[in-house]
N, CA, C and O atoms as a Maestro MAE file, in Angstrom:
{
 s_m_m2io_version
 :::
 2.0.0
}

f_m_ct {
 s_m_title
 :::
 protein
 m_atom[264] {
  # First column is atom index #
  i_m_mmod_type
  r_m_x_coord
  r_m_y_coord
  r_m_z_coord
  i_m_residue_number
  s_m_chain_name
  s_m_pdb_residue_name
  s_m_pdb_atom_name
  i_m_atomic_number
  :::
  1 25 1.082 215.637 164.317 1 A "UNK " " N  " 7
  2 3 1.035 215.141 165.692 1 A "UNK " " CA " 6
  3 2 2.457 214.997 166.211 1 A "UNK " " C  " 6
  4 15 3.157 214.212 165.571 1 A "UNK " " O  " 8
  5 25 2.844 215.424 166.936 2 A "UNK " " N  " 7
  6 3 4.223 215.414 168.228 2 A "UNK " " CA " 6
  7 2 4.046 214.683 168.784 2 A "UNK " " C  " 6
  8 15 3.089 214.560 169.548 2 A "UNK " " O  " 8
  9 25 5.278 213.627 168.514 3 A "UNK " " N  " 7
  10 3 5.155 212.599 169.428 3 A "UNK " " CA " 6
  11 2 5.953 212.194 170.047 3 A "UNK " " C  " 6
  12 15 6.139 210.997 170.269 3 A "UNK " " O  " 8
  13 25 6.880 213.515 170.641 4 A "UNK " " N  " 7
  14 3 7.864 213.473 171.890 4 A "UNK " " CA " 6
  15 2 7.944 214.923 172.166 4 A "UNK " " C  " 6
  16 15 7.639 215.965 171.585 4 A "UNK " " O  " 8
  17 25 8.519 214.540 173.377 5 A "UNK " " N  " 7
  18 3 9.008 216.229 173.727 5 A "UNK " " CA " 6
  19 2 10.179 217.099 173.460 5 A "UNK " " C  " 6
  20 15 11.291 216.574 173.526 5 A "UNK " " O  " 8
  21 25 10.081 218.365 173.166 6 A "UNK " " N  " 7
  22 3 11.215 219.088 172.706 6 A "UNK " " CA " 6
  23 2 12.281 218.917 173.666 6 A "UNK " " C  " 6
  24 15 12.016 218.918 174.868 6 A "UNK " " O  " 8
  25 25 13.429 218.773 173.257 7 A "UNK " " N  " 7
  26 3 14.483 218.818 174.341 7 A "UNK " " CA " 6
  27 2 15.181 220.128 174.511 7 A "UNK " " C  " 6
  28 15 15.573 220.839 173.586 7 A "UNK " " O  " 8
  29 25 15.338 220.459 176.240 8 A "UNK " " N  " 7
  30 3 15.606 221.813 175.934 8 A "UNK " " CA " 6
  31 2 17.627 221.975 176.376 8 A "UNK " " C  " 6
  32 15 18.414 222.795 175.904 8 A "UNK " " O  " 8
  33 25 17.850 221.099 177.186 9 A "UNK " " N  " 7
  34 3 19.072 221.145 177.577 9 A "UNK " " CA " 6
  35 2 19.422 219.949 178.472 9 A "UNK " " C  " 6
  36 15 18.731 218.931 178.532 9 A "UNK " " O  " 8
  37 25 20.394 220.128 179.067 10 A "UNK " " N  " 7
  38 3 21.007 218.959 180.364 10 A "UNK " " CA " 6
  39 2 22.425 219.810 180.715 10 A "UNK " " C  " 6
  40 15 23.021 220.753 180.194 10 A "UNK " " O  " 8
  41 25 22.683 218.694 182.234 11 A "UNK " " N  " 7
  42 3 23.639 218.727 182.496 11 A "UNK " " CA " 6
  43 2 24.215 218.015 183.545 11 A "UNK " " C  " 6
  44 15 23.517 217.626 184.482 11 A "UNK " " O  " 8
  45 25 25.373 217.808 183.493 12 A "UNK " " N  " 7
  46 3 26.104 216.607 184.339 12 A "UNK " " CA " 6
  47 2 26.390 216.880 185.871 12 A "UNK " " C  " 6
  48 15 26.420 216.044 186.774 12 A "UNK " " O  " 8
  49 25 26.577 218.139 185.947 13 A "UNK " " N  " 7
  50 3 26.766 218.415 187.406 13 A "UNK " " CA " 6
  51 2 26.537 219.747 188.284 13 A "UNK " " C  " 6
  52 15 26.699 220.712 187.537 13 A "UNK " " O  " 8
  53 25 26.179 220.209 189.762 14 A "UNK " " N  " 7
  54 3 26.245 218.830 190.348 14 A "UNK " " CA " 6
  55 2 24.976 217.772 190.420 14 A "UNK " " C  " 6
  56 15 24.719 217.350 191.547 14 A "UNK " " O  " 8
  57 25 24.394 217.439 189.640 15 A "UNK " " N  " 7
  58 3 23.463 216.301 189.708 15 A "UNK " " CA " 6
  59 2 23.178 216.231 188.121 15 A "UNK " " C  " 6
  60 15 23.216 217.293 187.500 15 A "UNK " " O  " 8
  61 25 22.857 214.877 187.348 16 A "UNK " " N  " 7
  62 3 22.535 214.822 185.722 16 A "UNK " " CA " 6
  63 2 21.042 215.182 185.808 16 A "UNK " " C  " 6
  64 15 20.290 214.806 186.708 16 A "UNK " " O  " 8
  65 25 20.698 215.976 184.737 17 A "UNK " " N  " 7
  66 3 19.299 216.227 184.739 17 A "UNK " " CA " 6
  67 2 19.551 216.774 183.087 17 A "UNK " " C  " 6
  68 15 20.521 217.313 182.553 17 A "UNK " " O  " 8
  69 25 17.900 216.273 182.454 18 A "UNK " " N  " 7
  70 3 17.905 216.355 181.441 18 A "UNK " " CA " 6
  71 2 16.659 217.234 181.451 18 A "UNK " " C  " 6
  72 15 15.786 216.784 182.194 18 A "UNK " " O  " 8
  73 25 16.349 218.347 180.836 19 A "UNK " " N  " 7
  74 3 15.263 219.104 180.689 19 A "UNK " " CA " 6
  75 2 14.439 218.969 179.441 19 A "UNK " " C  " 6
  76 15 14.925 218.701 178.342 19 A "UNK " " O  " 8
  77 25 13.191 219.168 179.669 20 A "UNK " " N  " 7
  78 3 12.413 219.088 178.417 20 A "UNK " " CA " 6
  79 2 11.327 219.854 178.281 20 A "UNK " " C  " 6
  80 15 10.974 220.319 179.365 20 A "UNK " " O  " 8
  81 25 10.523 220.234 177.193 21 A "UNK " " N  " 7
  82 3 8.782 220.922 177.395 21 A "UNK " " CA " 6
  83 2 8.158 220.415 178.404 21 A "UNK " " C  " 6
  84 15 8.472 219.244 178.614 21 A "UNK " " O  " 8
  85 25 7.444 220.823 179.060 22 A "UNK " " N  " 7
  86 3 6.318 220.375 179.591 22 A "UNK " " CA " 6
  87 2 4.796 219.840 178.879 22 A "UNK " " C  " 6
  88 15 4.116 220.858 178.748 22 A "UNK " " O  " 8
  89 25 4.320 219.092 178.571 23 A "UNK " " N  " 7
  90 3 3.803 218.345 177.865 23 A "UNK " " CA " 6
  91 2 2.392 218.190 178.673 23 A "UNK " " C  " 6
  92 15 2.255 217.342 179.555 23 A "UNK " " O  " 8
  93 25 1.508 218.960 178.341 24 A "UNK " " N  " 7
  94 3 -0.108 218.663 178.566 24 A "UNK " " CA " 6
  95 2 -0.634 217.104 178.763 24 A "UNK " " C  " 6
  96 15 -0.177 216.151 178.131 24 A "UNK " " O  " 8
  97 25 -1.410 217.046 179.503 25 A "UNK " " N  " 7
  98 3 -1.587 215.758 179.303 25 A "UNK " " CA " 6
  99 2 -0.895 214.755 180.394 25 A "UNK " " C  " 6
  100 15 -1.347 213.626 180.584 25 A "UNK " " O  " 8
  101 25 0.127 215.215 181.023 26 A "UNK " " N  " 7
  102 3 0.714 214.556 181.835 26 A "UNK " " CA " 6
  103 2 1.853 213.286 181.264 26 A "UNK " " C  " 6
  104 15 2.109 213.244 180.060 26 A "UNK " " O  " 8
  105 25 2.539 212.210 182.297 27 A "UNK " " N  " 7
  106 3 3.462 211.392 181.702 27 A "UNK " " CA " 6
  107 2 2.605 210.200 180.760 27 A "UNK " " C  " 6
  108 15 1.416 210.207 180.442 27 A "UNK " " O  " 8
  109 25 3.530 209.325 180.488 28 A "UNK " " N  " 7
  110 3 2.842 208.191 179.403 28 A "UNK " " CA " 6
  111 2 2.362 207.497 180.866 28 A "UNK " " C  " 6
  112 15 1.299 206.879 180.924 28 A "UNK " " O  " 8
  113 25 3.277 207.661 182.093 29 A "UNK " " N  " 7
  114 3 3.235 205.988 183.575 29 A "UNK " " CA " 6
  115 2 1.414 206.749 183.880 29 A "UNK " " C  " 6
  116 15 0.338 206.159 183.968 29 A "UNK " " O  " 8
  117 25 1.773 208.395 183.980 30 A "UNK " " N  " 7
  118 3 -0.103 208.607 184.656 30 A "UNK " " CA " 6
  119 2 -1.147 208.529 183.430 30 A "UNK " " C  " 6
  120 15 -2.284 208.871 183.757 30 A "UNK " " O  " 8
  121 25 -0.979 208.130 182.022 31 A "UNK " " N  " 7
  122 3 -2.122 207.431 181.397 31 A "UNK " " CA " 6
  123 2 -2.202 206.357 181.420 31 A "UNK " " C  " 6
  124 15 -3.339 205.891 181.359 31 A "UNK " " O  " 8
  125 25 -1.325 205.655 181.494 32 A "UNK " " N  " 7
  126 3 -1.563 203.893 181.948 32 A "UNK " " CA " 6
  127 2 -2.238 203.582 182.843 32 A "UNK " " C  " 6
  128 15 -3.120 202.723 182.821 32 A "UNK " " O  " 8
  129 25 -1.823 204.413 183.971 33 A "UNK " " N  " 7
  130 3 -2.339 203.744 185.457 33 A "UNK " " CA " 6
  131 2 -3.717 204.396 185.255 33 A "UNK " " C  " 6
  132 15 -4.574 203.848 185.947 33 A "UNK " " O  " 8
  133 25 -4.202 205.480 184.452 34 A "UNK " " N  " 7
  134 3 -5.333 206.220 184.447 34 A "UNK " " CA " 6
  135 2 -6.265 204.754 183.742 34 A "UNK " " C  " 6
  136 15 -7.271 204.286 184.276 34 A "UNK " " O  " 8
  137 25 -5.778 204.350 182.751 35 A "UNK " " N  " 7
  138 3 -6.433 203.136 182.520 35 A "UNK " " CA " 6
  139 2 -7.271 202.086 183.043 35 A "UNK " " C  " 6
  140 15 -8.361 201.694 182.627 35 A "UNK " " O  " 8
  141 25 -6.355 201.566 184.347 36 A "UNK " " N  " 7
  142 3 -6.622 200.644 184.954 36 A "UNK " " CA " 6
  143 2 -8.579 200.311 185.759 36 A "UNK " " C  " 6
  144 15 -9.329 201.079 186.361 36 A "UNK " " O  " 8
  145 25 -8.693 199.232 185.459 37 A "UNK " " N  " 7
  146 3 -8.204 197.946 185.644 37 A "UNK " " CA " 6
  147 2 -8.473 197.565 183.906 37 A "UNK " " C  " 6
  148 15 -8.323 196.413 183.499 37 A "UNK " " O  " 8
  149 25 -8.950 198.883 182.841 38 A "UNK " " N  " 7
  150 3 -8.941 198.123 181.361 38 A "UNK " " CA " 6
  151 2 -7.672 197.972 180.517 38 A "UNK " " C  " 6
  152 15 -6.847 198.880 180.625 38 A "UNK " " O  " 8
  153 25 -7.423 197.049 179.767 39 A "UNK " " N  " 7
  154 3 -6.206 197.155 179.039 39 A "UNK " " CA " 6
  155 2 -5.743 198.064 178.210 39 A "UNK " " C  " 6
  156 15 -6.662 198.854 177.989 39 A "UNK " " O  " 8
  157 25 -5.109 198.261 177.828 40 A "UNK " " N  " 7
  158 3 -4.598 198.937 176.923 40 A "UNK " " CA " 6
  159 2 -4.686 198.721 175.321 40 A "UNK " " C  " 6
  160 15 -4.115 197.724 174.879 40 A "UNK " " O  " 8
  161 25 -5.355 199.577 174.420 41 A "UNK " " N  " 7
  162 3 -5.580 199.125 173.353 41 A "UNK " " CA " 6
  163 2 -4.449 198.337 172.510 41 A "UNK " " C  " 6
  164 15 -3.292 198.736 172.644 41 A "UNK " " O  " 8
  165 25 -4.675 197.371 171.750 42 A "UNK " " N  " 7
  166 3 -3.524 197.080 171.292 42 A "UNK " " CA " 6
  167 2 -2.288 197.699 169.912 42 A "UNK " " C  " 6
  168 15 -1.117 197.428 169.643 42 A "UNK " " O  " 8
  169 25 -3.568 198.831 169.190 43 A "UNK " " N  " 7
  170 3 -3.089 199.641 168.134 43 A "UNK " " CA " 6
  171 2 -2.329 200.662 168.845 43 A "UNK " " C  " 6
  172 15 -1.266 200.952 168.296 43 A "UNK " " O  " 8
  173 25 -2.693 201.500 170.304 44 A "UNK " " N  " 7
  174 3 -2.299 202.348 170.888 44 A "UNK " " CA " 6
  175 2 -1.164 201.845 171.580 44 A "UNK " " C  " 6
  176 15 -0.430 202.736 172.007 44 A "UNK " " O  " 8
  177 25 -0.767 200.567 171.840 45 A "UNK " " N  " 7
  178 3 0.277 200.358 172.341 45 A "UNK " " CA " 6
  179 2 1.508 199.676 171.712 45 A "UNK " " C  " 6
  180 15 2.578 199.401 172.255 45 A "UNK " " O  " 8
  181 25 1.041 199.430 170.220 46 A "UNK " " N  " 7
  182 3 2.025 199.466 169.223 46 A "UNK " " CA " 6
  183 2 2.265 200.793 169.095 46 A "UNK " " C  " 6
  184 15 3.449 201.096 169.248 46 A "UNK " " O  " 8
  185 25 1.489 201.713 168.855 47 A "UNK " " N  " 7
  186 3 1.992 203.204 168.381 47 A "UNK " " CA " 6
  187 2 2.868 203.398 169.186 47 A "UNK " " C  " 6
  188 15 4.048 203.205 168.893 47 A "UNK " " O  " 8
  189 25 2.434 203.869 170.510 48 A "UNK " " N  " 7
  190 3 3.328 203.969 171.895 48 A "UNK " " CA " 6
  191 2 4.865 203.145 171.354 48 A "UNK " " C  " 6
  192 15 5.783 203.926 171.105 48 A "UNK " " O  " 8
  193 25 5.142 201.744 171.185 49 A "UNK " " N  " 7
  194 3 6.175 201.277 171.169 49 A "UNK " " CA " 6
  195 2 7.053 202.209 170.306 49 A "UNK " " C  " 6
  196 15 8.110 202.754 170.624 49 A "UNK " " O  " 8
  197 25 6.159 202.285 168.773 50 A "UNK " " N  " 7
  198 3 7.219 202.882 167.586 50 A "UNK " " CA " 6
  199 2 7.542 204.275 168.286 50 A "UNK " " C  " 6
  200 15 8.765 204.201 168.412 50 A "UNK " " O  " 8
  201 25 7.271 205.128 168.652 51 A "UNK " " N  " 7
  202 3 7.166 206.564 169.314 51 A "UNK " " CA " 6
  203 2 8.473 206.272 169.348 51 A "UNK " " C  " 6
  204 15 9.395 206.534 168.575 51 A "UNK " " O  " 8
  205 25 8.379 205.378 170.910 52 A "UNK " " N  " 7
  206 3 9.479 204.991 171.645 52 A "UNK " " CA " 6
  207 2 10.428 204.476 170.725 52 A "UNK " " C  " 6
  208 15 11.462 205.137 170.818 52 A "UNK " " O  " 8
  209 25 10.507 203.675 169.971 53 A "UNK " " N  " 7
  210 3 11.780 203.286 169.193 53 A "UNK " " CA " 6
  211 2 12.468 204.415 168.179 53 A "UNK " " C  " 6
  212 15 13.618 204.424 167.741 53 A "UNK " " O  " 8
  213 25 11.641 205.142 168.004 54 A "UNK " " N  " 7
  214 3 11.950 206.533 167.326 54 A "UNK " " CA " 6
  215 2 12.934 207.406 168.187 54 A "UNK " " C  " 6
  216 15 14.036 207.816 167.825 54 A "UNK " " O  " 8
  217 25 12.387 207.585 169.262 55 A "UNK " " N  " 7
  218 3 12.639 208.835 169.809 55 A "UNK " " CA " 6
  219 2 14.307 208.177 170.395 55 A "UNK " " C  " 6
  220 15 15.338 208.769 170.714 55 A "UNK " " O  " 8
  221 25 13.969 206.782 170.344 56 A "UNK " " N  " 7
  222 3 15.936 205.735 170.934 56 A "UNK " " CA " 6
  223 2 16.576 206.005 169.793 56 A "UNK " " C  " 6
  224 15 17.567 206.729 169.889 56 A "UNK " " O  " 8
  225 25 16.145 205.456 168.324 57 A "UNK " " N  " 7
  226 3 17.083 205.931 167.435 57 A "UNK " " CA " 6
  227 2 17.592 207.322 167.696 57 A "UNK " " C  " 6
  228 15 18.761 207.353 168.081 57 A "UNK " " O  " 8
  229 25 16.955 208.529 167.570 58 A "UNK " " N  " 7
  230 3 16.765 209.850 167.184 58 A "UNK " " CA " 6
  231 2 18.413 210.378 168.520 58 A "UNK " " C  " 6
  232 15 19.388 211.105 168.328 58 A "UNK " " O  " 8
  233 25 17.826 209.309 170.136 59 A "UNK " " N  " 7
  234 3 18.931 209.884 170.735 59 A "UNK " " CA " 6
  235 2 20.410 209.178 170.151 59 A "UNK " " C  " 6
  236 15 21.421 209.846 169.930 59 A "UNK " " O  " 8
  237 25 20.315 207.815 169.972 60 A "UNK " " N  " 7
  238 3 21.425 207.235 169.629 60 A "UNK " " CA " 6
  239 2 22.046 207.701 168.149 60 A "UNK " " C  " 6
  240 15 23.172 207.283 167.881 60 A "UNK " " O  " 8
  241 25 21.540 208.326 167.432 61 A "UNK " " N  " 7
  242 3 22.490 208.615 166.163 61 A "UNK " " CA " 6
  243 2 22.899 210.193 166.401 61 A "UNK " " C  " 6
  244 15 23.640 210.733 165.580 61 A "UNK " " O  " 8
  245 25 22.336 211.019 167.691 62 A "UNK " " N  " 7
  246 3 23.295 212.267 168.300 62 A "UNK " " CA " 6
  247 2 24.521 211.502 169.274 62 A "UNK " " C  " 6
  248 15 25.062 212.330 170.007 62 A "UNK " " O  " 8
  249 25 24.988 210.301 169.407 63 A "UNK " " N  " 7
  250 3 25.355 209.846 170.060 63 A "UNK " " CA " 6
  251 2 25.030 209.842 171.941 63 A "UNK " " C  " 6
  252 15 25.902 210.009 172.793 63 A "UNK " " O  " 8
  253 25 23.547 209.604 172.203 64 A "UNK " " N  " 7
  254 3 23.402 209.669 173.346 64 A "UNK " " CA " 6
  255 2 22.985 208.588 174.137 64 A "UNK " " C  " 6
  256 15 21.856 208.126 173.972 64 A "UNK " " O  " 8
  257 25 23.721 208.144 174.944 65 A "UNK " " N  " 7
  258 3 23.204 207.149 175.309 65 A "UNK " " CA " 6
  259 2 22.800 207.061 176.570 65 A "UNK " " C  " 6
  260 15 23.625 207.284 177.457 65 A "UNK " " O  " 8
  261 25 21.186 206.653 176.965 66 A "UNK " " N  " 7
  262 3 20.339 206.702 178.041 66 A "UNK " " CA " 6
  263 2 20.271 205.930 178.886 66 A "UNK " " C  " 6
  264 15 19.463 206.087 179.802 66 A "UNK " " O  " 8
  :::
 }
 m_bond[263] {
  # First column is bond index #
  i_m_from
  i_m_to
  i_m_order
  :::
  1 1 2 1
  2 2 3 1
  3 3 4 2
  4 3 5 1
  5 5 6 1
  6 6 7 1
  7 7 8 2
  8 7 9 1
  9 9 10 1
  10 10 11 1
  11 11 12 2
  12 11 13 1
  13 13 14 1
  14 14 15 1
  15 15 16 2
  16 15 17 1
  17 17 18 1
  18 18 19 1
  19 19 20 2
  20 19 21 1
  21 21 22 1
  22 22 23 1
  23 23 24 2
  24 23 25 1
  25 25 26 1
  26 26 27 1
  27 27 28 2
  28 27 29 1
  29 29 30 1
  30 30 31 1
  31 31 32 2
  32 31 33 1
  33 33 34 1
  34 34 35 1
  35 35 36 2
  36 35 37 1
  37 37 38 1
  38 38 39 1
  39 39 40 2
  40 39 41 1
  41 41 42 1
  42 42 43 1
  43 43 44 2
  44 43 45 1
  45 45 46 1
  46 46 47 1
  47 47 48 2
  48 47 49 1
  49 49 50 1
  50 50 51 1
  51 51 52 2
  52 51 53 1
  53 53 54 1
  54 54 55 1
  55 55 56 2
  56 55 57 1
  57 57 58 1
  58 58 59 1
  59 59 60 2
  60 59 61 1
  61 61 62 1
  62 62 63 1
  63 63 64 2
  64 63 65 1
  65 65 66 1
  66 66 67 1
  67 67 68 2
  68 67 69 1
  69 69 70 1
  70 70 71 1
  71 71 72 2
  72 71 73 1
  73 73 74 1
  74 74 75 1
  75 75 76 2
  76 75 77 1
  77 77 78 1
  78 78 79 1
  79 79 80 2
  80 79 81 1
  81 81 82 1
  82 82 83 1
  83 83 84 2
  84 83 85 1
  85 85 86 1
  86 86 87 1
  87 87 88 2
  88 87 89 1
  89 89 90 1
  90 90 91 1
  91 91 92 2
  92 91 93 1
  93 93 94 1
  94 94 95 1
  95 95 96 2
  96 95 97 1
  97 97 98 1
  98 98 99 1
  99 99 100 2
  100 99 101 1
  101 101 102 1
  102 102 103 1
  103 103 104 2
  104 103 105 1
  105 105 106 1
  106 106 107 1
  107 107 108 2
  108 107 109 1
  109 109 110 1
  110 110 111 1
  111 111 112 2
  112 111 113 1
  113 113 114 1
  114 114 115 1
  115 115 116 2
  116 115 117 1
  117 117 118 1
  118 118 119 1
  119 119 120 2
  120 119 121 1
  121 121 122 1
  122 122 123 1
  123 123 124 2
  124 123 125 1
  125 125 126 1
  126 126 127 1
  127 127 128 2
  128 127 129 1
  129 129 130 1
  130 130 131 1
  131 131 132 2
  132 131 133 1
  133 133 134 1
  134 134 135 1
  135 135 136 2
  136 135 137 1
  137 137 138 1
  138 138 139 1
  139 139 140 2
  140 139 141 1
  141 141 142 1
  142 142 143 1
  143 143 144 2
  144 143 145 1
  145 145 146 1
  146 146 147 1
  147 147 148 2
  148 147 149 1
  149 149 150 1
  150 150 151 1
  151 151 152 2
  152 151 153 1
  153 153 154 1
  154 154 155 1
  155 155 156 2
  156 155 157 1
  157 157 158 1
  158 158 159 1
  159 159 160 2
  160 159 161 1
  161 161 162 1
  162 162 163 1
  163 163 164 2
  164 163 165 1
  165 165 166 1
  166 166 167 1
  167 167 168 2
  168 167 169 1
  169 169 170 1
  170 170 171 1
  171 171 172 2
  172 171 173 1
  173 173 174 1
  174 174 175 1
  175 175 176 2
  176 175 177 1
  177 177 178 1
  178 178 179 1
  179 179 180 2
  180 179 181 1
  181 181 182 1
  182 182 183 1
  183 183 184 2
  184 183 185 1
  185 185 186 1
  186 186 187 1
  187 187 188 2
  188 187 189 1
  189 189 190 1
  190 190 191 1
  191 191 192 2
  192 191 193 1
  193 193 194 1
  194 194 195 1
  195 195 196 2
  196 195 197 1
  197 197 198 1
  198 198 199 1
  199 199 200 2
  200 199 201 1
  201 201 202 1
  202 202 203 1
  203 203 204 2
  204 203 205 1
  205 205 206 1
  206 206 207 1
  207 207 208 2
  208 207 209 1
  209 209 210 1
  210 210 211 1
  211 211 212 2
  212 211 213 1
  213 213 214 1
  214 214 215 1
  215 215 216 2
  216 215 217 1
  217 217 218 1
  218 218 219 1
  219 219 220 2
  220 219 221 1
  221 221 222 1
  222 222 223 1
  223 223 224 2
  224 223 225 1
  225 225 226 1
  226 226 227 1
  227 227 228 2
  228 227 229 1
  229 229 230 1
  230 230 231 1
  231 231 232 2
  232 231 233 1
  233 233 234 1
  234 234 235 1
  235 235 236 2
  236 235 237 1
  237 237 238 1
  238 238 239 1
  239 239 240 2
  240 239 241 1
  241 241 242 1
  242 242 243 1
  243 243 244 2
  244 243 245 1
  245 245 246 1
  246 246 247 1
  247 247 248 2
  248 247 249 1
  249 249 250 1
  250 250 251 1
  251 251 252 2
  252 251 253 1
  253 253 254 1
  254 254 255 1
  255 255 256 2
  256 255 257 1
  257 257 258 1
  258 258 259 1
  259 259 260 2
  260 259 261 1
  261 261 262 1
  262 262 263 1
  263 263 264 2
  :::
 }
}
């Protein structure tokens, strides 16, 4: 299971933009709100967290900071 997106490039100017796969399924903000008004499971939103703390390490030890 992939549980981020490939990164494909960036660049600083003239505007910063960071490129990535396009990812089926849409963003993590349009399954949340797809949710609503039920909560969010609470196993699925620990997973969600670690993803996320993964994918911060993964940029911060290329030295990137977001």
């Amino acid at each position: 299971l992939q549980s981020s997106a490939q990164f494909i490039g960036a660049c600083k100017e003239p505007v910063m933009v960071v490129v990535t796969e396009l990812l089926l399924g849409g963003s993590l903000r349009k399954y949340l709100l797809s949710l609503r008004p039920r909560p969010l499971d609470i196993r699925v939103a620990v997973g969600f967290a670690l993803d996320i703390a993964q994918a911060m390490e993964c940029l911060h030890s290329h030295g990137i900071i977001h």
